[in-house]
C-alpha positions as CSV (number, residue, x, y, z in Angstrom):
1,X,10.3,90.8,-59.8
2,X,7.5,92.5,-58.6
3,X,5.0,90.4,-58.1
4,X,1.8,92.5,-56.8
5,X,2.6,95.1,-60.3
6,X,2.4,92.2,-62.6
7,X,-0.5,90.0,-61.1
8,X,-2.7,90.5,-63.9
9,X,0.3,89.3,-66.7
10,X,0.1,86.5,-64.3
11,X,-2.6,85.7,-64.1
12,X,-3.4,86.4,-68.5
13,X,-4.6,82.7,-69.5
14,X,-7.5,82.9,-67.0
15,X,-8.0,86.2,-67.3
16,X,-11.2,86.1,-69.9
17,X,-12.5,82.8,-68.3
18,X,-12.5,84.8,-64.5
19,X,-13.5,87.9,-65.1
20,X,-16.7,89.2,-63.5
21,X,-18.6,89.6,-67.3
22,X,-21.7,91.4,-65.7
23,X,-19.1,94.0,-64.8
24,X,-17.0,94.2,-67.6
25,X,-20.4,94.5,-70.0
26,X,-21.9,97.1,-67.5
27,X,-18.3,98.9,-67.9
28,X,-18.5,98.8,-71.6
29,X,-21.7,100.2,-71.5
30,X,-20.6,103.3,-69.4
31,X,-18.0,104.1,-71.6
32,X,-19.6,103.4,-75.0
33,X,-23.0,104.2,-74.8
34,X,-23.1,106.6,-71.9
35,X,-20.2,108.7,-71.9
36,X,-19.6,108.5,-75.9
37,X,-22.1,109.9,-78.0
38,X,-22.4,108.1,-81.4
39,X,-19.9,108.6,-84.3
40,X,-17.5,110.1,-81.4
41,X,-14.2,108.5,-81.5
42,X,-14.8,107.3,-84.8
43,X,-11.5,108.2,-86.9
44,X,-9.9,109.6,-83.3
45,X,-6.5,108.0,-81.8
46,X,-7.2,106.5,-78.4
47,X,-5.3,105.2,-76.2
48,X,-6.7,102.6,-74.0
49,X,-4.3,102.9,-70.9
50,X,-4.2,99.1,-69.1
51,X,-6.3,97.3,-71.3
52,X,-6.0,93.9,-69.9
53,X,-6.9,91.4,-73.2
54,X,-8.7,94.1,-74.8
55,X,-12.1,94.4,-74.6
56,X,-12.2,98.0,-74.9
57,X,-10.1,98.0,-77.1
58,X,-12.0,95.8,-79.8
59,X,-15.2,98.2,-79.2
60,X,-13.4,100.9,-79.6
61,X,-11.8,99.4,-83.0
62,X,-15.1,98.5,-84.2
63,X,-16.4,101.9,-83.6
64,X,-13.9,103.5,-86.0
65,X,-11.4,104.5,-84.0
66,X,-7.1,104.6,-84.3
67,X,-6.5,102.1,-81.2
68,X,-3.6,101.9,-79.4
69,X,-3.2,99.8,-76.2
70,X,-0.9,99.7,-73.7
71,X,-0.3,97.2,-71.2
72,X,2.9,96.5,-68.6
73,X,2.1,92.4,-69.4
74,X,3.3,91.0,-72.8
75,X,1.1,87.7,-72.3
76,X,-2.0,90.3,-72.1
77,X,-1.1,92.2,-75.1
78,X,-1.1,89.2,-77.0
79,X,-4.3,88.5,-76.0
80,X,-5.2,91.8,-77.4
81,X,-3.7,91.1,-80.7
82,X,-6.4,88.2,-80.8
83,X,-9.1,90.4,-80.2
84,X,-8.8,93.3,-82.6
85,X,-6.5,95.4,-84.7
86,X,-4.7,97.7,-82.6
87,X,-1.4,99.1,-81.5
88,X,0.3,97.1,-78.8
89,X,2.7,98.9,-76.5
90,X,4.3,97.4,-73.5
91,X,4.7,100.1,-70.9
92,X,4.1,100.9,-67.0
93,X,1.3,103.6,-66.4
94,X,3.6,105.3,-63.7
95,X,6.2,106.3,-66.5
96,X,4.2,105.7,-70.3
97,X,7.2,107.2,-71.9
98,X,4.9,108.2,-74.8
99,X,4.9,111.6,-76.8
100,X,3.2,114.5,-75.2
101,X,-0.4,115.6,-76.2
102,X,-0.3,112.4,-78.9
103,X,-4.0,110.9,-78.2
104,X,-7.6,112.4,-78.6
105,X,-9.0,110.1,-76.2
106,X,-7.1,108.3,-73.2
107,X,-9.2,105.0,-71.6
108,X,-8.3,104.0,-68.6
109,X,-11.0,101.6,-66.7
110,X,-10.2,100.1,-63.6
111,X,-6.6,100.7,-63.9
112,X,-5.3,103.7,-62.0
113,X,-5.4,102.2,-58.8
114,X,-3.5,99.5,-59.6
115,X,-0.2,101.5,-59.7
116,X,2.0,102.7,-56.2
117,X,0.5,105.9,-57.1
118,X,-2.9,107.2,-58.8
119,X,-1.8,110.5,-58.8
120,X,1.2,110.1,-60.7
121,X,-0.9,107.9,-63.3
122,X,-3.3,110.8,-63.8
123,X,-0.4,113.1,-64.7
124,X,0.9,110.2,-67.5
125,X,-2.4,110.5,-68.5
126,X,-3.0,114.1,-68.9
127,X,0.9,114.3,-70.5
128,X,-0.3,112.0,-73.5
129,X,-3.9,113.7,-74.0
130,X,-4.4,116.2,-76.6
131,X,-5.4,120.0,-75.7
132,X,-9.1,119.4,-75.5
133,X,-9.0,115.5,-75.5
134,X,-11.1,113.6,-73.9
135,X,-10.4,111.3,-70.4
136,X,-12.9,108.7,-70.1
137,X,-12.0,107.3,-66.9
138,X,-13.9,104.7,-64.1
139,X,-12.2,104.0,-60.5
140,X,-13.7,101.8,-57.9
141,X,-14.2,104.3,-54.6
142,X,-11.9,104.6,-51.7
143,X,-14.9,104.1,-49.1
144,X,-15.7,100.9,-50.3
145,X,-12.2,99.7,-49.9
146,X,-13.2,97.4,-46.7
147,X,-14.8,95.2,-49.1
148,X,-11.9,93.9,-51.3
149,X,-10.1,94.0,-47.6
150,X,-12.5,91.3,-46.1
151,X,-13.2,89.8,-49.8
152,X,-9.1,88.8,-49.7
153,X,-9.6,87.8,-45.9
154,X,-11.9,85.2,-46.6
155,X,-10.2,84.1,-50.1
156,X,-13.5,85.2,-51.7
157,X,-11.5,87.0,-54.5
158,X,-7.8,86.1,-56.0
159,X,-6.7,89.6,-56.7
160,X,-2.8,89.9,-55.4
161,X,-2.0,93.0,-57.2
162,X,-1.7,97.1,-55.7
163,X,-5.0,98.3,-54.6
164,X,-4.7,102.1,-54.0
165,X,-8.3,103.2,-54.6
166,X,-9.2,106.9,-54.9
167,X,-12.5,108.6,-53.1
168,X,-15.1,110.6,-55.3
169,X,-14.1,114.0,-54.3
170,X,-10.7,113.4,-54.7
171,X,-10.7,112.0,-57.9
172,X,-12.1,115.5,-59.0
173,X,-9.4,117.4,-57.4
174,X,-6.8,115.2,-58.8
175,X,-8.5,116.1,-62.4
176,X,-9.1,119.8,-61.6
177,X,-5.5,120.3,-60.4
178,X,-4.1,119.0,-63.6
179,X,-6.1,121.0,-65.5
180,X,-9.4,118.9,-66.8
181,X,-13.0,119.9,-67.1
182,X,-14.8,117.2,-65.2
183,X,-18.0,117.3,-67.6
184,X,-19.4,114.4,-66.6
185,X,-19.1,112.1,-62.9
186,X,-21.0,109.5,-61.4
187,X,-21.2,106.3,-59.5
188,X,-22.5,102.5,-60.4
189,X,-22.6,99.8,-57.9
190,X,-24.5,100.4,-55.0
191,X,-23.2,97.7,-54.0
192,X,-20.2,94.7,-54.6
193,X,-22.1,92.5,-57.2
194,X,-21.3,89.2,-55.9
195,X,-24.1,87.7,-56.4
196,X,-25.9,87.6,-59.7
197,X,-29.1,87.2,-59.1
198,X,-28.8,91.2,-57.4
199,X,-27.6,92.0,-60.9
200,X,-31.0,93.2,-62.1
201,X,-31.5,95.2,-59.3
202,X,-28.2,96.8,-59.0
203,X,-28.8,98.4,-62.9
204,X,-32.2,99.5,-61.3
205,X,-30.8,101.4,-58.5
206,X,-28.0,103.0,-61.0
207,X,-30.7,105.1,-62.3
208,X,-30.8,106.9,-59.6
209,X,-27.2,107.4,-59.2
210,X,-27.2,110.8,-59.1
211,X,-29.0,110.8,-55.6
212,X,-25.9,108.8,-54.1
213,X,-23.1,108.8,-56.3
214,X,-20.2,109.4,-54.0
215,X,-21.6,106.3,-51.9
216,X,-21.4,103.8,-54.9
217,X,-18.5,101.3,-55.4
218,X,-17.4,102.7,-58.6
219,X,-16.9,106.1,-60.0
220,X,-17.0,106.6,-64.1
221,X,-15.9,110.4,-65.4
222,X,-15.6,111.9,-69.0
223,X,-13.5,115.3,-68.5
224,X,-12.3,117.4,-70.7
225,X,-8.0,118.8,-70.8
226,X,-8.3,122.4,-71.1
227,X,-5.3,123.4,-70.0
228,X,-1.8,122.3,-71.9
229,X,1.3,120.8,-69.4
230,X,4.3,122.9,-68.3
């Protein structure tokens, strides 16, 4: 069994009680109020690619839309099922083994560097998405990768999982080569929000992301597939 790939399914009945909620919330946020405008997805199919126990999921249910989620954990799923009314699929990100251009939208939050290969998960991705769907996508970036190093050093975190994070520039040439329309990109986090009472000043200095962006610790996209896979 590989461990490191199924750390979260692992780790699925602490999962809720663990979780940084400051940066799931500021996540939710990103996705739902920034990159969506209102009424979007409402009606749409989405897939919400590694959804953990399903907190995207459920806003994205509430908000009208034909949820499906996909995790490679069965305990997690589960979770999901208690959550919200969606469409549980077990399945690995690296090979989805889902029906071409099938979803409007495709969610994928912290998730794609969790695989042996990003790259390869961006092309699952963009194999599932509708001509013209939508990507709504956040990554935590490469440069800030010596934090999570020194964070596991020092047993300041309990993530055991793959780590393979992906820079700002390259996450846009990923995208470009496989055909999206980066419409939107930008970073949050200027920096690792361990401790909470920074919180308030770390969604200060996000307002001026656009100043520094490729020097935050996470990256959030909404692009656009224009071009259909060979």
């Amino acid at each position: 069994m590989d461990k490191k790939r199924l750390f979260y399914e692992n780790y699925s009945d602490r999962f809720d009680e663990e979780m940084n909620k400051y940066d799931l919330n500021k996540r939710l946020n990103i996705i739902f109020e920034e990159l969506l405008i209102s009424g979007e997805i409402t009606g749409k199919r989405i897939l919400d690619i590694g959804c953990g126990t399903g907190w995207f999921s459920k806003r994205a249910a509430q908000l009208g839309a034909d949820v499906f989620s996909v995790d490679i954990g069965i305990s997690l799923l589960k979770k999901v099922s208690q959550k919200c009314n969606s469409k549980i699929m077990v399945s690995d990100l690296s090979s989805l083994g889902i029906k071409d251009e099938m979803f409007d939208y495709v969610l994928a939050t912290e998730v794609i560097e969790h695989v042996i290969n990003p790259k390869v998960a961006l092309d699952e991705i963009s194999k599932v998405l509708k001509k013209e769907g939508i990507l709504l996508i956040t990554v935590p970036n490469r440069i800030w990768y010596f934090s999570a190093y020194f964070a596991n050093l020092f047993k300041i975190r309990k993530y055991e999982g793959y780590e393979n994070w992906v820079g700002y520039y390259q996450l846009q040439k990923w995208l470009k080569e496989m055909g999206f329309e980066v419409e939107t990109i930008f970073g949050f986090h200027l920096f690792p929000f361990v401790f909470p009472f920074l919180n308030s000043l770390l969604n200060k200095l996000d307002s001026f992301s656009r100043y520094y962006s490729p020097l935050m610790l996470n990256i959030a996209a909404k692009c656009k597939k224009i071009a259909v896979n060979l």
